[in-house]
C-alpha positions in Angstrom: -13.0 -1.0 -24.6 -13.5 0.8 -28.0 -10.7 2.8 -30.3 -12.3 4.7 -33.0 -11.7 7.6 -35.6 -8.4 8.8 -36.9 -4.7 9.3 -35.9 -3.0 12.1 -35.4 -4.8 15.9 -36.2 -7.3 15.6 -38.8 -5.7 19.3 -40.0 -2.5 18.3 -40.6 -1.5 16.3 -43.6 0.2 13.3 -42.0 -3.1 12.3 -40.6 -3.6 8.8 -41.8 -7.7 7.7 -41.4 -8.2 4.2 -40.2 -8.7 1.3 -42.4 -12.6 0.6 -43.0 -12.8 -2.8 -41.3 -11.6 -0.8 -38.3 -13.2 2.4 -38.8 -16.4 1.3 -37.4 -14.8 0.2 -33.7 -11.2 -1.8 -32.7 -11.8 -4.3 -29.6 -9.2 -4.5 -27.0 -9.7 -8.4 -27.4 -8.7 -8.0 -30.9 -5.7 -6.4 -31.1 -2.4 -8.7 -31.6 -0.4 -10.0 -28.5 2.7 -7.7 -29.1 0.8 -4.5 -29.3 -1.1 -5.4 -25.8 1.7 -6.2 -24.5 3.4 -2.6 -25.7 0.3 -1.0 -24.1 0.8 -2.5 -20.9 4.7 -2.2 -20.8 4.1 1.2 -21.7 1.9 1.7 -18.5 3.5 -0.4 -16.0 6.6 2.1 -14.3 4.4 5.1 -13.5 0.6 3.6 -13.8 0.7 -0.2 -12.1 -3.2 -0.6 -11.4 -4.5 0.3 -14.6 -1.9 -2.0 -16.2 -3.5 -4.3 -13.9 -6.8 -3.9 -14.8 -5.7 -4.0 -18.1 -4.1 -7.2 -17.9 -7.5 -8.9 -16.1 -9.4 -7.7 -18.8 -9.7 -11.2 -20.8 -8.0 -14.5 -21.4 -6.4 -13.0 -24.4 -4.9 -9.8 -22.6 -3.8 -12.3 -19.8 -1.8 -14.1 -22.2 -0.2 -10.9 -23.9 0.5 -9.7 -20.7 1.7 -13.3 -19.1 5.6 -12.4 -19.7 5.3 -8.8 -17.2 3.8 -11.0 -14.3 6.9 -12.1 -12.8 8.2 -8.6 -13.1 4.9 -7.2 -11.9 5.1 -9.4 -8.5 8.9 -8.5 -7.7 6.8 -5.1 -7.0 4.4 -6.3 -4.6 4.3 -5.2 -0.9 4.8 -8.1 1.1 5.8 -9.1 5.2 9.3 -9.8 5.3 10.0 -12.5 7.6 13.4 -11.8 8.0 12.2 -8.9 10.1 9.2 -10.1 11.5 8.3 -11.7 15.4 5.3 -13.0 16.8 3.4 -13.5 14.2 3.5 -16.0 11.2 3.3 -14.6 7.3 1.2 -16.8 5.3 -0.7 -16.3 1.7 2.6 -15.5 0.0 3.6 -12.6 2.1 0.1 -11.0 2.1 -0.7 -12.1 5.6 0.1 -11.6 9.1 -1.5 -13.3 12.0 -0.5 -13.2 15.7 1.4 -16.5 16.4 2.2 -16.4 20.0 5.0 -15.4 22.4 5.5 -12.1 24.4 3.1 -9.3 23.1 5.9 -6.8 24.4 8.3 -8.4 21.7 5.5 -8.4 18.9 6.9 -6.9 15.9 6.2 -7.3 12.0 7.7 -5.4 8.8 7.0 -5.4 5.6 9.6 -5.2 2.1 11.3 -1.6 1.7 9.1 1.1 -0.1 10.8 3.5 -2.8 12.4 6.3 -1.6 11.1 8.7 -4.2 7.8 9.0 -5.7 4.6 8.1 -4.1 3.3 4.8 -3.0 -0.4 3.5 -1.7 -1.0 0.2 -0.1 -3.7 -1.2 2.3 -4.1 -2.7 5.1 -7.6 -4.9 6.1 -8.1 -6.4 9.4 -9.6 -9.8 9.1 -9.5 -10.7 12.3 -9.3 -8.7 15.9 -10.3 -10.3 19.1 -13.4 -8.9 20.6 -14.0 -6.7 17.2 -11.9 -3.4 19.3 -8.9 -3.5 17.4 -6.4 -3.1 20.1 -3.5 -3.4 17.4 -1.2 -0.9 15.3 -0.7 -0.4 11.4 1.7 1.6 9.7 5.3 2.1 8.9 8.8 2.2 10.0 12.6 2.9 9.2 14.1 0.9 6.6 15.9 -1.0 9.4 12.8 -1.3 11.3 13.5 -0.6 14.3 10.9 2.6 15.0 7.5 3.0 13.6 4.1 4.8 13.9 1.2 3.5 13.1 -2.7 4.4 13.7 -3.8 2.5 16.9 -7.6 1.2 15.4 -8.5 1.5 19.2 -8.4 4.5 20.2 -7.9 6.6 16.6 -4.8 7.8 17.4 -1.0 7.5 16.3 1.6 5.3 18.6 5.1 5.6 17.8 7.2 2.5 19.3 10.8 1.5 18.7 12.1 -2.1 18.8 16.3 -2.3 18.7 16.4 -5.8 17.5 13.8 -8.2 16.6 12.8 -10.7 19.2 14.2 -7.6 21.7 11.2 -5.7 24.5 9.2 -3.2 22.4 9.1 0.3 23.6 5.9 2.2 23.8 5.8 6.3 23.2 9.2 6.4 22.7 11.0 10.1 21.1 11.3 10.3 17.5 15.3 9.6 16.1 17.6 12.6 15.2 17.0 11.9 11.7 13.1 12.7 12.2 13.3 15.6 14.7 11.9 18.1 12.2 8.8 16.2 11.8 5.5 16.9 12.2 2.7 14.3 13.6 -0.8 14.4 13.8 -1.6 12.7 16.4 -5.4 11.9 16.2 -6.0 10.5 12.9 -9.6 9.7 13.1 -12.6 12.6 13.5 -15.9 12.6 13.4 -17.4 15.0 10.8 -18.0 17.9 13.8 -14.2 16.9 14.6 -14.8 14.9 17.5 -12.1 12.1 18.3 -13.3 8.8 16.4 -12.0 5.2 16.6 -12.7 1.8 15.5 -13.2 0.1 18.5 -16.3 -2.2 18.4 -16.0 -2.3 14.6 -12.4 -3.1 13.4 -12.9 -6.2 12.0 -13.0 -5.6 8.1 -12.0 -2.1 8.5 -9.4 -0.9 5.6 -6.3 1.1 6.4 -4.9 2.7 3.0 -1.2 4.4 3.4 0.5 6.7 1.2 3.8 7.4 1.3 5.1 10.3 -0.9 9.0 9.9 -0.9 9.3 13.3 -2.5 6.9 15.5 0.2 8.4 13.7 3.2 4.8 12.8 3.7 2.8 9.9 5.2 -0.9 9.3 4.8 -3.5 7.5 6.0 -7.5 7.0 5.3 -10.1 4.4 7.1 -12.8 2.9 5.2 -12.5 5.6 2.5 -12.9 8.1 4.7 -11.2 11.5 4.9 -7.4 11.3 4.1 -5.1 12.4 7.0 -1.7 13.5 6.9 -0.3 11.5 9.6 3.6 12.4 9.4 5.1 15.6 7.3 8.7 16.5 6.8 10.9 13.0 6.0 14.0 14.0 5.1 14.7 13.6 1.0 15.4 10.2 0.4 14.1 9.1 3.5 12.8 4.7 3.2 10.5 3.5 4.9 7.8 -0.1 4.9 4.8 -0.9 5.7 4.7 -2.5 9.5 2.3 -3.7 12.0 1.7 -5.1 15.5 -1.3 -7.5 16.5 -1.9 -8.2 20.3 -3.9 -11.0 20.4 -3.3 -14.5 19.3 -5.4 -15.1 15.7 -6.0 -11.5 14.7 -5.1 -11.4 11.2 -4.3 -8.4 9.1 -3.7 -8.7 5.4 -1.7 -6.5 3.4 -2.3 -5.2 -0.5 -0.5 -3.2 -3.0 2.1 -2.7 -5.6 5.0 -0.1 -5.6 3.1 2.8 -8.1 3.0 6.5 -8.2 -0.5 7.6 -6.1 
């Protein structure tokens, strides 16, 4: 990454040209730690993965950027396990896999998402027994206790309710009150001629990437970069939700990624 030419207008008088040693071309590399570390404090409320990329850049913007890190992770999406049954969280948060017990009492959330802006995270299925990807992926109430998610077996969304952890999951159940006005779409993955589509026979490495804008009252979804569906409209303003998920059979993994950013 280049910076080259002049500051400011070159028509007004307080233009002031760059020096001739720099004239030519200024390296990212080059610049001093504290101005780095300006450009990438500068980025990091509204613009998380370029600051990111930014960061990754070289050894030297690692080091400029070293002191945002720890402030950069407290905005990772992670599996809470406070709030999750069934399964066990390893990889720092990042992953879920099936652990055992009751599948009617499987049940896993993830850290609260901001309840304004817009958000994107994904979520990649490393493992699914038998490649059909009987499991769900989604989101739920910030007390997690109903969610809907996009069943990878059959295309569609599920919506299931779970009063207390470690309590019998129910399947189908109504949407709450506070969600009445909502609209859900209910088949989330097409074919291009609109014919229902799944993943089952192919799940395992499949991506799910969710979007929830805070300030539409919107939830989205898209599979392996494919079209992106509008799976729930009309949240009520302020409305929190996170990232949840429910694997069936014991070893299938799922593995979440992401930072709190505006989409």
């Amino acid at each position: 990454m280049y910076f080259t030419g002049r500051f400011g207008n070159s028509n007004s008088r307080a233009t002031t040209a760059v020096p001739a040693r720099m004239a030519r071309q200024t390296t990212l590399h080059s610049l001093p730690n504290d101005v780095l570390l300006a450009i990438v404090e500068a980025l990091e409320p509204d613009h998380l993965p370029a600051c990111m990329r930014l960061s990754a850049t070289n050894k030297n913007c690692r080091e400029a950027c070293r002191p945002l890190q720890q402030r950069v992770e407290r905005r990772r999406i992670l599996f809470a396990e406070d709030k999750t049954a069934g399964h066990v969280i390893t990889n720092a948060g990042r992953t879920l896999t099936r652990l055992g017990g009751k599948w009617t009492k499987a049940w896993a959330v993830g850290t609260p998402l901001p309840s304004s802006g817009s958000v994107s995270w994904r979520m990649k299925i490393d493992r699914c027994a038998e490649n059909e990807g009987v499991m769900c992926i989604g989101v739920c109430d910030a007390d997690g206790q109903k969610a809907y998610g996009l069943s990878p077996y059959s295309g569609t969304l599920s919506s299931l309710s779970c009063d207390r952890l470690g309590a019998t999951v129910t399947a189908n159940s109504s949407a709450p009150p506070q969600h009445a006005q909502c609209v859900f779409t209910k088949q989330l993955m097409e074919t291009a001629d609109g014919a229902p589509s799944s993943l089952k026979g192919r799940a395992n490495g499949a991506i799910i990437e969710m979007t929830f804008d805070a300030d539409r009252g919107s939830v989205f979804m898209r599979v392996n970069r494919g079209s992106r569906v509008c799976a729930i409209a009309g949240l009520p303003p302020g409305t929190q939700l996170r990232p949840w998920a429910r694997l069936f059979d014991v070893a299938d993994r799922v593995s979440v990624s992401g930072f709190w950013t505006a989409a």
